[in-house]
C-alpha positions as CSV (number, residue, x, y, z in Angstrom):
1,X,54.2,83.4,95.8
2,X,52.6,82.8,99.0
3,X,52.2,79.1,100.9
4,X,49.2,78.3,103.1
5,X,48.8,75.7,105.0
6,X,45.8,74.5,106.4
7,X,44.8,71.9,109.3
8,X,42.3,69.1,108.5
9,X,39.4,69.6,111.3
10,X,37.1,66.4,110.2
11,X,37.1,64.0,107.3
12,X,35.0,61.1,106.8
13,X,35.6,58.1,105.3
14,X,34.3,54.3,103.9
15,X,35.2,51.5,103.7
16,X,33.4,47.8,102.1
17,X,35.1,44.1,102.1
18,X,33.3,40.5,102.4
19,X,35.0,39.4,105.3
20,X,35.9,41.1,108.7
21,X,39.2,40.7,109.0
22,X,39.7,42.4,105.6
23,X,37.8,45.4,107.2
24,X,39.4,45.6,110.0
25,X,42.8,45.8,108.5
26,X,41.8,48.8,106.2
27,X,40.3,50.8,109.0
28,X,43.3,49.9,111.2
29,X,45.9,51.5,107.7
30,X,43.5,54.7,107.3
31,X,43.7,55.4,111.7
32,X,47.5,55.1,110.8
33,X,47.8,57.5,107.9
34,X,45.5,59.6,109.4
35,X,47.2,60.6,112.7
36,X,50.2,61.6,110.4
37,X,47.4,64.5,109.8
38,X,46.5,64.6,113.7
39,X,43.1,63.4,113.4
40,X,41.6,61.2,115.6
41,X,38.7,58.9,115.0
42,X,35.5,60.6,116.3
43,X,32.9,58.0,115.7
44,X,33.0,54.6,113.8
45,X,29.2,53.4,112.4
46,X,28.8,50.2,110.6
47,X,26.7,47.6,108.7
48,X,26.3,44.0,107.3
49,X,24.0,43.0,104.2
50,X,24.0,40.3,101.5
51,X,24.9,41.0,98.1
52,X,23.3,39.1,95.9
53,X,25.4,38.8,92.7
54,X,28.4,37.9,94.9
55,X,26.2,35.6,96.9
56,X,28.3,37.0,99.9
57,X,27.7,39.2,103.3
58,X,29.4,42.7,102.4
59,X,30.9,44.4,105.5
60,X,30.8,48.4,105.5
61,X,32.1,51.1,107.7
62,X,32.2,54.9,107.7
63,X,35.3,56.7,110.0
64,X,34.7,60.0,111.4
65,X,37.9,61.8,112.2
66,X,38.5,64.8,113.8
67,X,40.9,66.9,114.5
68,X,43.4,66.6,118.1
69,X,42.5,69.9,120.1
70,X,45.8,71.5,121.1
């Protein structure tokens, strides 16, 4: 029985909460976790719109990682 492993190179991830701070904290616990795998955060894009049936703003983010080059 053979074991492999293998490196993450990139990974991208999203994220949603009504308020910033909220936001901020789970982008701040994935950059955490995710240099336990070496990755590095690449590019961070983000937007703002209302949502109706909550009758609130909703915050959204997607996380590129990458990989750290040796």
């Amino acid at each position: 029985m053979g074991f492999m492993l293998e490196r993450i190179e990139s990974k991208i991830e999203f994220f949603e909460a009504y308020d910033l701070a909220t936001l901020e904290k789970k982008i701040a616990e994935q950059i955490e976790n995710n240099r336990a795998l070496l990755l590095d955060v690449y590019a961070i894009s983000h937007t703002t719109t209302f949502h109706p049936l909550h009758n609130k703003m909703l915050y959204s983010a997607v996380v590129h990682f990458k990989g750290k080059q040796p």
